[in-house]
N, C-alpha and C positions, 0 to 999 in steps of 0.2 A: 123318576130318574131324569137327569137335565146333564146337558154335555155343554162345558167350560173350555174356554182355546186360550191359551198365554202365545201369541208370537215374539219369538226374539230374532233380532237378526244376529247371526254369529260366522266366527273365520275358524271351521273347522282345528285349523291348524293350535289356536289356542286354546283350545277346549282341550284336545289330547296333549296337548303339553302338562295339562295338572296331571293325568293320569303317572303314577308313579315318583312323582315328583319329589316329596316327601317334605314338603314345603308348608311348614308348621306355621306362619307367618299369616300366609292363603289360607291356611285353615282355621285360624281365629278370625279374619273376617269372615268369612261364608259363613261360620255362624255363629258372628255376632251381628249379620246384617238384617235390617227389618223384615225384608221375601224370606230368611230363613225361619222365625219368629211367625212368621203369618201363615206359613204351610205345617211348620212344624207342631203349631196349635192342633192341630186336623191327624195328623201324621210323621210317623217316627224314622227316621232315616239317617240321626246322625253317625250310628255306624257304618254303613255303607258309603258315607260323604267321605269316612275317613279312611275307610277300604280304597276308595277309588286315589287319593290323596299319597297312603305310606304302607299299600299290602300289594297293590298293584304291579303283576310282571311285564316286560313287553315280550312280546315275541320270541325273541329270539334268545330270553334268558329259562323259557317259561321249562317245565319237567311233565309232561302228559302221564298220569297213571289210568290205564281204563279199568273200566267196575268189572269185577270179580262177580263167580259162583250165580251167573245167567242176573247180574247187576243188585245181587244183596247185599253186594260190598259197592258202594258208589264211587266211581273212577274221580277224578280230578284232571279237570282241563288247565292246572298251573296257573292260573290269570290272577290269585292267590285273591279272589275274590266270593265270596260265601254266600252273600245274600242271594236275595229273589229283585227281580227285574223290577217288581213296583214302588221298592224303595229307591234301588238305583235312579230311577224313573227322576223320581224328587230331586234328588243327589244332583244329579244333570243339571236340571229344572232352575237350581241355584247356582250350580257353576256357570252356564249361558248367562244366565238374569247379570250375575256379577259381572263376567267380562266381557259381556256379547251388547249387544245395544236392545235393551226393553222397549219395546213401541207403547206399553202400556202402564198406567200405574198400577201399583202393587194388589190393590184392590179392587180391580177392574178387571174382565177376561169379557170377551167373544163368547156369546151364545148363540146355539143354535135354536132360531125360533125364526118367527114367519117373516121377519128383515132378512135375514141373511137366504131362504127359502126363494125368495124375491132375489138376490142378488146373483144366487146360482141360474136363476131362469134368465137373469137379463145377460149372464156372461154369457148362455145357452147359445142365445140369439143373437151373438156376435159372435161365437163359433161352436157351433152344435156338436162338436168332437169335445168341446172344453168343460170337465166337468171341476168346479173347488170342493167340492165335495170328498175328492181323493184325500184331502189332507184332514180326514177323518179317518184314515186307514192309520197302520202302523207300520213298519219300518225298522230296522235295527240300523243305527246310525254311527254307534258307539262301541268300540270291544268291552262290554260286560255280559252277563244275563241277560235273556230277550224272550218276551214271553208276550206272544202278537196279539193274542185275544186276553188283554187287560183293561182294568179298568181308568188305567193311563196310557196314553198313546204318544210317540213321538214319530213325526214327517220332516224330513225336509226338502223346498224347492232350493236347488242348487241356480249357481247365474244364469247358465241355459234355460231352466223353465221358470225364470222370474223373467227374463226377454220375453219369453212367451204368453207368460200371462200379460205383461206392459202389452204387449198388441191385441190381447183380447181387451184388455181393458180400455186402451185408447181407442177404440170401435162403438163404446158406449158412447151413447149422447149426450150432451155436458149437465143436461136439467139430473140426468141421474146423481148428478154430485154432490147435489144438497142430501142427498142423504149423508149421514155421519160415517154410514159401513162401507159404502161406497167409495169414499172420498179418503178414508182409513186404507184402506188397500192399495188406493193409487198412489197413496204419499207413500206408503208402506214400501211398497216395491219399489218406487223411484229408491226410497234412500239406501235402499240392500243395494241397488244397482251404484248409484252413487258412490256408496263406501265398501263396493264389492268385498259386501256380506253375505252368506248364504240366508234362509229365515227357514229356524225352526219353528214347529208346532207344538206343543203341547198340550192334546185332548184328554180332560180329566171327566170322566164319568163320578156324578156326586147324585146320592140320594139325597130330595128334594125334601122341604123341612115341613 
């Protein structure tokens, strides 16, 4: 088992604007686009891309039914959404990719292995409170299904702790830069700062071939 990271930087605000939108237009590109074709090889989610698209309630339309007879009968939270959270996962995965800024190519993600191992220890030792490792955790970022201990993960550093990390990161020594992981992070966060973006994660846990 090997853990894959897709960062994107994205603006919250347009992400939740597809939700509900019912914007059939947006929905033939998402998947007709190459990231849709490249995950969807792997994994099935174009119902849920389209749940979040033209089934989606907001708030304040939404009808709450709770589950019946000690929960044999299962309530409905209204969000007129069905799935399970690891499709959703995906679903996301392409909306970001599509509107959000990819730092990566499509076939390229961040692994964890003994570079990035090395990168946590040298962020350490610029501020020993500072771990990157957090963005291995999970998080509910999005109103759909959320299910923490999956074998998809989504984090995001908002512009406050992308400030934050730019000063650990600017504490490193400049020889650390020739590395690729290194020198990826620091562009990385400059340009979310830059085009104040937030930058999501996406950790995919994948059995190893």
């Amino acid at each position: 088992m090997s853990t894959i990271i897709v960062p994107i930087g994205i603006k919250l605000k347009d992400i939740n604007a597809v939700f509900g939108s019912k914007n059939n237009e947006l929905f033939i590109k998402f998947t007709s686009s190459h990231v849709y074709h490249y995950y969807d090889e792997e994994y099935s989610f174009k119902r849920e891309l389209e749940e979040l698209i033209f089934q989606f309630v907001p708030k304040n339309k939404r009808v709450v039914k709770p589950a019946k007879f000690f929960g044999l009968i299962k309530g409905d939270d209204g969000r007129g959404l069905n799935g399970e959270w690891f499709d959703y996962a995906f679903a996301l995965l392409i909306i970001c990719h599509h509107l959000g800024h990819p730092f990566l190519p499509i076939n390229k993600e961040l692994k964890i292995d003994e570079n990035w191992n090395n990168f946590q220890t040298v962020l350490s030792s610029s501020m020993p409170s500072y771990s990157i490792n957090k963005i291995l955790s999970s998080e509910a970022i999005f109103d759909t299904p959320f299910k923490k201990e999956e074998e998809v993960k989504t984090f995001l550093l908002n512009k406050a702790e992308l400030h934050q990390l730019k000063i650990v990161i600017d504490k490193i020594p400049s020889d650390y830069f020739k590395n690729e992981l290194f020198s990826f992070f620091r562009d990385t966060v400059q340009t979310c700062l830059d085009k104040e973006m937030d930058l999501i994660f996406f950790s995919i846990d994948k059995i190893d071939d």
